[in-house]
OpenMM code with the backbone's topology and positions (N, CA, C; nanometers):
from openmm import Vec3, app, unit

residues = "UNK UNK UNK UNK UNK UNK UNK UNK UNK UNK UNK UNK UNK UNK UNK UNK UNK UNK UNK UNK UNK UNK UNK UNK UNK UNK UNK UNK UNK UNK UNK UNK UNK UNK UNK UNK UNK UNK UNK UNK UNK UNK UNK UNK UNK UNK UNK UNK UNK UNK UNK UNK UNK UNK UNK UNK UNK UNK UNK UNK UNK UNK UNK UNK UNK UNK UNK UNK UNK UNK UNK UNK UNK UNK UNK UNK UNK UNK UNK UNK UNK UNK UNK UNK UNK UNK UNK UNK UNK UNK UNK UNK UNK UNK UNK UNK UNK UNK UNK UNK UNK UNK UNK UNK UNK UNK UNK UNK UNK UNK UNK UNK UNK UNK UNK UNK UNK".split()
positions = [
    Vec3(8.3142, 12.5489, 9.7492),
    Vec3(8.2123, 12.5483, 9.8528),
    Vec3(8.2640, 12.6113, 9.9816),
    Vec3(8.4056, 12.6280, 10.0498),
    Vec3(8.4407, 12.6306, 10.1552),
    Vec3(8.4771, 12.8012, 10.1264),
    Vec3(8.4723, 12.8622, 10.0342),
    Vec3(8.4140, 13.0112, 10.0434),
    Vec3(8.2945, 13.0677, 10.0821),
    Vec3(8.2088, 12.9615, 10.0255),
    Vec3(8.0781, 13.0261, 10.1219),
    Vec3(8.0832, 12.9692, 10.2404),
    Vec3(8.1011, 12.8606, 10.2944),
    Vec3(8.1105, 12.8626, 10.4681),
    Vec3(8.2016, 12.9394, 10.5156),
    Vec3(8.3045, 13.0017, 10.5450),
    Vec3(8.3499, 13.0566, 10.5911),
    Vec3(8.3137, 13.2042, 10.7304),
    Vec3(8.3300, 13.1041, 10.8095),
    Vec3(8.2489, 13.2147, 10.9166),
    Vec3(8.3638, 13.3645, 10.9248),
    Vec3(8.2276, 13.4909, 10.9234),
    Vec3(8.3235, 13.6102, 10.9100),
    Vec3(8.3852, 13.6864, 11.0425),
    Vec3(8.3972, 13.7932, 11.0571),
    Vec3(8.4321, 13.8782, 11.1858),
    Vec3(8.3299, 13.8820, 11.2390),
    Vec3(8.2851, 13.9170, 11.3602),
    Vec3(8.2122, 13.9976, 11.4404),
    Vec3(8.0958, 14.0408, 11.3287),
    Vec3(8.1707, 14.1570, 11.2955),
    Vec3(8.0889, 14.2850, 11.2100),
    Vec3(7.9980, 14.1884, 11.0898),
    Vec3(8.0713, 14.0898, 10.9958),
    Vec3(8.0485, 14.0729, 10.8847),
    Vec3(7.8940, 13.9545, 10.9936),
    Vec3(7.9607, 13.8439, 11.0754),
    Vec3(7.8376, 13.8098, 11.1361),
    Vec3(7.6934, 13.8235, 11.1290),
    Vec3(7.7519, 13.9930, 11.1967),
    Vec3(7.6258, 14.0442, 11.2360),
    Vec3(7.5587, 14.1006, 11.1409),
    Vec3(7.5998, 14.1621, 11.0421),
    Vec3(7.5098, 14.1329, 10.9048),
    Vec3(7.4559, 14.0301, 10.8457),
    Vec3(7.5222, 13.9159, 10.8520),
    Vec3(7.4851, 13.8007, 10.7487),
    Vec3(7.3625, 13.7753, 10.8765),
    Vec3(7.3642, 13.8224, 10.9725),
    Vec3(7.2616, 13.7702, 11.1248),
    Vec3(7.1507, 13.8552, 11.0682),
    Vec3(7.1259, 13.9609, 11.0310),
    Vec3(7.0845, 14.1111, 11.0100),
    Vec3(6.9487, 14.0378, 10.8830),
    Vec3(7.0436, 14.0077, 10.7548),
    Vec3(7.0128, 13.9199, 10.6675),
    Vec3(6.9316, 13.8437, 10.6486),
    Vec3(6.9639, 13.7539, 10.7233),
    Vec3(6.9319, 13.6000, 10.7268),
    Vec3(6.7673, 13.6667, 10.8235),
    Vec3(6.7534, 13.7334, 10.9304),
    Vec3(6.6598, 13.7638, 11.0187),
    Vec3(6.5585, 13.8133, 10.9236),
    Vec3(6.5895, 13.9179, 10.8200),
    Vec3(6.4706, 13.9800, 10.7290),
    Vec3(6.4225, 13.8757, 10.6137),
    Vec3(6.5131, 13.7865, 10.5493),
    Vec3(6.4686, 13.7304, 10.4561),
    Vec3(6.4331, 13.5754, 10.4960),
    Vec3(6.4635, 13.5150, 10.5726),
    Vec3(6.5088, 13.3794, 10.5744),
    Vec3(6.3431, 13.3483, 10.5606),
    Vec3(6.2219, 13.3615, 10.6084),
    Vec3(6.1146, 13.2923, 10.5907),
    Vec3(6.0316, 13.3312, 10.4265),
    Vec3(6.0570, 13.4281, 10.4186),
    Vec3(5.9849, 13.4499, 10.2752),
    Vec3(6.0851, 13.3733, 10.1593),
    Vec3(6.1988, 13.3472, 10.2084),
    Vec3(6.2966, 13.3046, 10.1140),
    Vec3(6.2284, 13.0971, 10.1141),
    Vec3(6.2585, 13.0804, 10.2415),
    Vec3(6.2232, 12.9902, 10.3015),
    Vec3(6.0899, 12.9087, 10.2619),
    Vec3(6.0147, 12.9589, 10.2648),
    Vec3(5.7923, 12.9575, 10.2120),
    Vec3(5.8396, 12.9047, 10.0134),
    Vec3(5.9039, 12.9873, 9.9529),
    Vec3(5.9693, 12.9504, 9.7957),
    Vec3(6.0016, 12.8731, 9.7861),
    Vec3(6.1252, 12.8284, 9.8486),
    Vec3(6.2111, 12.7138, 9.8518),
    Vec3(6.1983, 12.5616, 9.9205),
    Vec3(6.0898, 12.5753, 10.0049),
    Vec3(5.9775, 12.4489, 10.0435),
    Vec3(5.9808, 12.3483, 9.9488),
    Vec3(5.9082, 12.4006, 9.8362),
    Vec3(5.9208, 12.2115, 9.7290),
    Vec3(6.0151, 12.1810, 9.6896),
    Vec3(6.1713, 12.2667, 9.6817),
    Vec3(6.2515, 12.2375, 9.6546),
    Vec3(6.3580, 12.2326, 9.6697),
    Vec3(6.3825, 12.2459, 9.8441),
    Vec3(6.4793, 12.1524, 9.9032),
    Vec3(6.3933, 12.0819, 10.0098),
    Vec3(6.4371, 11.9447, 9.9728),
    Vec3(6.3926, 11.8115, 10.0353),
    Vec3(6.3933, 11.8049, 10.2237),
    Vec3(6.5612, 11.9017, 10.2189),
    Vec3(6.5289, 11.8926, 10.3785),
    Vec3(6.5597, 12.0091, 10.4496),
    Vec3(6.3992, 12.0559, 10.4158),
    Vec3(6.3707, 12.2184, 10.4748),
    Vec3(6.3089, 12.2424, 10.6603),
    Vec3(6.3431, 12.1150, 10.6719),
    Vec3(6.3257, 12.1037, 10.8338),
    Vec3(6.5021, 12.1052, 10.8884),
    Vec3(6.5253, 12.0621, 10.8491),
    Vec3(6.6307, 12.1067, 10.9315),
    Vec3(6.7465, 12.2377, 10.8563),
    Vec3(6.7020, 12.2681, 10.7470),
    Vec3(6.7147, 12.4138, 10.7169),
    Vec3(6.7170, 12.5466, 10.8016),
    Vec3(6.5432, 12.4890, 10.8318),
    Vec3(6.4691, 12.5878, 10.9978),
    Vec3(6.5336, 12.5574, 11.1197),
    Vec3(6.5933, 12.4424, 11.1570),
    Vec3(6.6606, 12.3957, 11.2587),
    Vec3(6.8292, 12.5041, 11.2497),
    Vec3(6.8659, 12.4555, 11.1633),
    Vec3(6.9745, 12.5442, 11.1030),
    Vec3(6.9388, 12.7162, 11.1337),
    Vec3(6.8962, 12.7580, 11.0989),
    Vec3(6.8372, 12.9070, 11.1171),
    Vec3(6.8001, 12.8868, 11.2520),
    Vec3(6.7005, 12.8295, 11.3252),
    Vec3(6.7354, 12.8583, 11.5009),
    Vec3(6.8792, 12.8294, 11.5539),
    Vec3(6.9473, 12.7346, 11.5245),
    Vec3(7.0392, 12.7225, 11.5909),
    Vec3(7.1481, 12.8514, 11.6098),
    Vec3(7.1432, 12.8933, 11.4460),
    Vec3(7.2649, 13.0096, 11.4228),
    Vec3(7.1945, 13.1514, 11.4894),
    Vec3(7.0971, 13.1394, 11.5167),
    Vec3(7.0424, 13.2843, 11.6302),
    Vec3(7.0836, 13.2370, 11.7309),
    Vec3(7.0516, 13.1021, 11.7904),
    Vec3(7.1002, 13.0788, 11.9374),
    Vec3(7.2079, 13.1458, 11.9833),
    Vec3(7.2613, 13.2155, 12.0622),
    Vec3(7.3512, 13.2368, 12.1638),
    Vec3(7.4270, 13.1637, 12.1968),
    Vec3(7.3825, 13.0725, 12.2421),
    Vec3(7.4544, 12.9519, 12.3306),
    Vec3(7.5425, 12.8531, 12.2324),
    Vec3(7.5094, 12.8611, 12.0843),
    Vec3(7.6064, 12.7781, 11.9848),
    Vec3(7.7225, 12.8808, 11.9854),
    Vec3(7.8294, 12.7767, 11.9625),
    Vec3(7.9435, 12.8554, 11.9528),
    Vec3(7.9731, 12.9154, 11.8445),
    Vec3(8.0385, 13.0136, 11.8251),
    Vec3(8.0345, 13.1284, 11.7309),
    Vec3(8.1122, 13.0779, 11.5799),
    Vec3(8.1921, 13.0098, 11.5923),
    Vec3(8.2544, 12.9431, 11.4649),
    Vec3(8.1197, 12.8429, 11.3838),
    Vec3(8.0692, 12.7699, 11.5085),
    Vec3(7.9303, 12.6875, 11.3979),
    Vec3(7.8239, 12.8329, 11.3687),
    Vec3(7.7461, 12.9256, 11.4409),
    Vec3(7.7172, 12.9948, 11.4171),
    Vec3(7.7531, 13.1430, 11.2733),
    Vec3(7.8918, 13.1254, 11.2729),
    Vec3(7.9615, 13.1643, 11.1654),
    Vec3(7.9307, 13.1126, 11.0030),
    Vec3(7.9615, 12.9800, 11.0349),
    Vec3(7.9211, 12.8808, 10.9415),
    Vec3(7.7693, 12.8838, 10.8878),
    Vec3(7.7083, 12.8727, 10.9849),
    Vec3(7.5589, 12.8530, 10.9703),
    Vec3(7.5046, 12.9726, 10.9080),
    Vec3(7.5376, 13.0862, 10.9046),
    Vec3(7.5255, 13.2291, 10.9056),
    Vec3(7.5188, 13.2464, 10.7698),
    Vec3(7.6934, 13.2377, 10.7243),
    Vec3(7.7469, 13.2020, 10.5733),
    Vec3(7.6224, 13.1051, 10.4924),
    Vec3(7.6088, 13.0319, 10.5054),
    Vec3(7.5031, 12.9328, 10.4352),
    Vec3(7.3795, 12.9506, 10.4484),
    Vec3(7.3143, 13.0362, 10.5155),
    Vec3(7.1718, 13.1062, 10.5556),
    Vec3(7.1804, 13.2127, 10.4399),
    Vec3(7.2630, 13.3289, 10.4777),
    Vec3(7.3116, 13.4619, 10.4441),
    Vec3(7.3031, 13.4424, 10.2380),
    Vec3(7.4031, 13.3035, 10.2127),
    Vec3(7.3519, 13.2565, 10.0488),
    Vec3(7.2157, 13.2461, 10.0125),
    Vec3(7.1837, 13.1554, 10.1005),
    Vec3(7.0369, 13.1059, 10.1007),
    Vec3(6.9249, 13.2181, 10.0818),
    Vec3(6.9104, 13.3213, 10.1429),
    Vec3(6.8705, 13.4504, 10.1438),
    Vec3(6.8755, 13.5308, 9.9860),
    Vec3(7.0114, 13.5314, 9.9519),
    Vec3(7.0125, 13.6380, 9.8716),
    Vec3(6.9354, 13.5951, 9.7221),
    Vec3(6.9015, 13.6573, 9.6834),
    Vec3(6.8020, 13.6941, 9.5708),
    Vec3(6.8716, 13.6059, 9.4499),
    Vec3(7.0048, 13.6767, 9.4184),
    Vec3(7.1317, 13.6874, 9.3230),
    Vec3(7.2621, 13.6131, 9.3663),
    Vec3(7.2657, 13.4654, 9.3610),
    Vec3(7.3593, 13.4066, 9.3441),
    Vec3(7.4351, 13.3258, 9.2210),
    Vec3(7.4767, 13.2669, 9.2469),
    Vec3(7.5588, 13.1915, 9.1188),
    Vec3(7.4083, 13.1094, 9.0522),
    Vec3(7.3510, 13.0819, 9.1091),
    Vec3(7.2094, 13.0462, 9.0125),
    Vec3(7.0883, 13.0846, 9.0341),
    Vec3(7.0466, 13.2004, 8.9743),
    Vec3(6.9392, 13.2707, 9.0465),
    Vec3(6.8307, 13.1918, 9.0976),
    Vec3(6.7709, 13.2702, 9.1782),
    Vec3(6.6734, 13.1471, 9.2593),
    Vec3(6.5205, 13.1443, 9.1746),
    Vec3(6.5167, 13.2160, 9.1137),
    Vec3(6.3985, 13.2451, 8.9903),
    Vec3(6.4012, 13.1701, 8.8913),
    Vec3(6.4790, 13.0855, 8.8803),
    Vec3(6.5264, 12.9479, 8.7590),
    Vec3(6.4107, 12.8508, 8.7844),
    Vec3(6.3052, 12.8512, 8.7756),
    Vec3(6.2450, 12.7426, 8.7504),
    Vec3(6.3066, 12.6167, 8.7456),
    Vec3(6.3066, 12.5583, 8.8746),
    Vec3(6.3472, 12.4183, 8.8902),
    Vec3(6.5210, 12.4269, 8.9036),
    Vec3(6.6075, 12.5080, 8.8681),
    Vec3(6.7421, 12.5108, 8.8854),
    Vec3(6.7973, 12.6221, 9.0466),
    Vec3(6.7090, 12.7107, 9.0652),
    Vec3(6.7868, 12.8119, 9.1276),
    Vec3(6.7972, 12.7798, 9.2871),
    Vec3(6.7522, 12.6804, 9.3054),
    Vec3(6.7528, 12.6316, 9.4545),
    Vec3(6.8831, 12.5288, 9.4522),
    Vec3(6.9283, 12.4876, 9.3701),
    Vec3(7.0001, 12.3724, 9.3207),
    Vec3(7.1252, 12.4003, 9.4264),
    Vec3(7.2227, 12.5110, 9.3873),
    Vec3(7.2955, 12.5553, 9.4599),
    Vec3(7.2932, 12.6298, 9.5782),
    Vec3(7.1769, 12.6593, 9.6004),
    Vec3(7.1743, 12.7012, 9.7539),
    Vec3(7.1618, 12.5507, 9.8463),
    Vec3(7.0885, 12.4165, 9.8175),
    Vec3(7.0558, 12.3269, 9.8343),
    Vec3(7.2038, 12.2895, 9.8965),
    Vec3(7.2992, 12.3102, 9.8034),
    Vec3(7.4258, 12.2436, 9.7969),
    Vec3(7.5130, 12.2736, 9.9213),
    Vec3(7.4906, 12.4251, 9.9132),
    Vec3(7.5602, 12.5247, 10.0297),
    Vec3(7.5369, 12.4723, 10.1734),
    Vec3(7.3581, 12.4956, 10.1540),
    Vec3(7.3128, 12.4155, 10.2684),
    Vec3(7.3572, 12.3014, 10.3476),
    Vec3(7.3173, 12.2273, 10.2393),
    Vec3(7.3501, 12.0199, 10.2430),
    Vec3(7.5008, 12.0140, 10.3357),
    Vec3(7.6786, 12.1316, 10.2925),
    Vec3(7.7585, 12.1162, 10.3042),
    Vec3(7.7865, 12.1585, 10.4632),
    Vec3(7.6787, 12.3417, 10.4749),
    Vec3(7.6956, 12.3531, 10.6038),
    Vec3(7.6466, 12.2708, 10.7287),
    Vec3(7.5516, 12.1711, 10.7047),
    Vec3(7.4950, 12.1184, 10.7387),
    Vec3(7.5286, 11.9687, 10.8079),
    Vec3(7.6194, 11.9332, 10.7379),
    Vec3(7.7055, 11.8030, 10.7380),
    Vec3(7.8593, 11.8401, 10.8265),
    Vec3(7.8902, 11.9745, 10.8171),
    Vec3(7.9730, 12.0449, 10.9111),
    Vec3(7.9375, 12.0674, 11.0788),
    Vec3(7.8268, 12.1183, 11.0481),
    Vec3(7.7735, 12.1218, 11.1840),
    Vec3(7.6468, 12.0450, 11.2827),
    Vec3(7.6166, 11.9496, 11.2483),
    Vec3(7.4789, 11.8891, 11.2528),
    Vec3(7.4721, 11.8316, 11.3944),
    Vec3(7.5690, 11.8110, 11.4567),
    Vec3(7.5814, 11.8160, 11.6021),
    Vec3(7.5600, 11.8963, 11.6811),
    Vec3(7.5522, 12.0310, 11.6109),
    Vec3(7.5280, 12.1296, 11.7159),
    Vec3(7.4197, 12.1639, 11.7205),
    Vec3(7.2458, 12.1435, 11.6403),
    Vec3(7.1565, 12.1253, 11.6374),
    Vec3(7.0963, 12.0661, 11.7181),
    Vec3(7.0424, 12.1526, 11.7825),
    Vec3(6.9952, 12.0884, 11.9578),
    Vec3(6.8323, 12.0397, 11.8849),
    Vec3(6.7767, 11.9056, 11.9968),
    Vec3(6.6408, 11.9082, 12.0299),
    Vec3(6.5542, 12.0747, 12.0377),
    Vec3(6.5709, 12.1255, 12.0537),
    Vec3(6.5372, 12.2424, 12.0625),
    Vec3(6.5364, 12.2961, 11.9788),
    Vec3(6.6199, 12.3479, 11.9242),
    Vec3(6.6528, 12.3760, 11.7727),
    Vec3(6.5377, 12.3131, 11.6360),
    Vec3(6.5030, 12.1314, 11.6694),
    Vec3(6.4463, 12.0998, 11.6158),
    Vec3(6.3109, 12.1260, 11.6403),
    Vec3(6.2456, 12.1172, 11.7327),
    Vec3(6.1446, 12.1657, 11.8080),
    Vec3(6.1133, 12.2814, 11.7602),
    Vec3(6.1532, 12.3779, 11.7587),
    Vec3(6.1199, 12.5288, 11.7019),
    Vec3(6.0914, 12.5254, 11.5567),
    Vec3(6.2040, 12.4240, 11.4973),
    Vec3(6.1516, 12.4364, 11.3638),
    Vec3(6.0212, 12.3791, 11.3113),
    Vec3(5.9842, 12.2500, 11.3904),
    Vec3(5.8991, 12.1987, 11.4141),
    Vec3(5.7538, 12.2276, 11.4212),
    Vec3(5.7531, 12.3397, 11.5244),
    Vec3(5.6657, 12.4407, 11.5793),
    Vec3(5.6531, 12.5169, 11.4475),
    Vec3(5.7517, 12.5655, 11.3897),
    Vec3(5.7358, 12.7079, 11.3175),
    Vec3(5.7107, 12.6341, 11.1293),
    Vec3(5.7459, 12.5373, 11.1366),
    Vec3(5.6986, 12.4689, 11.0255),
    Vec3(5.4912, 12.4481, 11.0025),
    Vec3(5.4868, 12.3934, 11.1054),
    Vec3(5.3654, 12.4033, 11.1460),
    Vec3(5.2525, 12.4899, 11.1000),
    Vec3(5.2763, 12.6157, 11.1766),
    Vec3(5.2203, 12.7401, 11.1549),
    Vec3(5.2302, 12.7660, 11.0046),
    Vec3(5.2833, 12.7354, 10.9572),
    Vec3(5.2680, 12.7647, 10.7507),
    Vec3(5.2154, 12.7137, 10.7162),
] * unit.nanometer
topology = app.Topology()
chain = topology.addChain("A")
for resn in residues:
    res = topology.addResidue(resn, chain)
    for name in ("N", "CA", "C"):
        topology.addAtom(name, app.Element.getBySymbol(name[0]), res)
């Protein structure tokens, strides 16, 4: 698990930032019935755009978004009932790493943006 958190350089960041920005809601809208706690998922995804989080939780958060995103992981996400399983996991881990740094705000947005769907 502590391969996929691993926050990257600068460069690698700003891709997994790049990433996470194009896919995270259409990925996100799929994966609704099947991770349990897709509110603070969205909380997670504002926080790691924030600025103001520091760049190592942002790193982290990035890494575990950036999985979350991709199409083609260790269990495809097209598995009927399995392929969220391990992104779930990724999540759950970055999540428990950083969950302090998840501002009111943070929640609020997701809140807001949960909403609107």
């Amino acid at each position: 698990m502590d391969e996929f958190l691993k926050p990257g350089d600068d460069a690698e960041n700003a891709r997994r930032a790049e990433d996470v920005r194009k896919r995270f809601w259409s990925t996100a809208r799929r994966a609704a019935r099947h991770v349990p706690f897709m509110d603070e998922v969205v909380a997670a995804y504002y926080c790691a755009l924030d600025e103001r989080t520091p760049t190592r939780v942002r790193g982290t958060l990035l890494a575990a978004l950036a999985y979350f995103v991709l199409p083609f992981d260790m269990v495809p996400d097209f598995l009927v009932g399995f392929g969220f399983t391990d992104d779930a996991a990724v999540l759950a881990a970055a999540l428990a790493a950083i969950r302090t740094h998840i501002t009111p705000g943070h929640r609020e947005a997701a809140r807001k943006a949960l909403e609107q769907d």
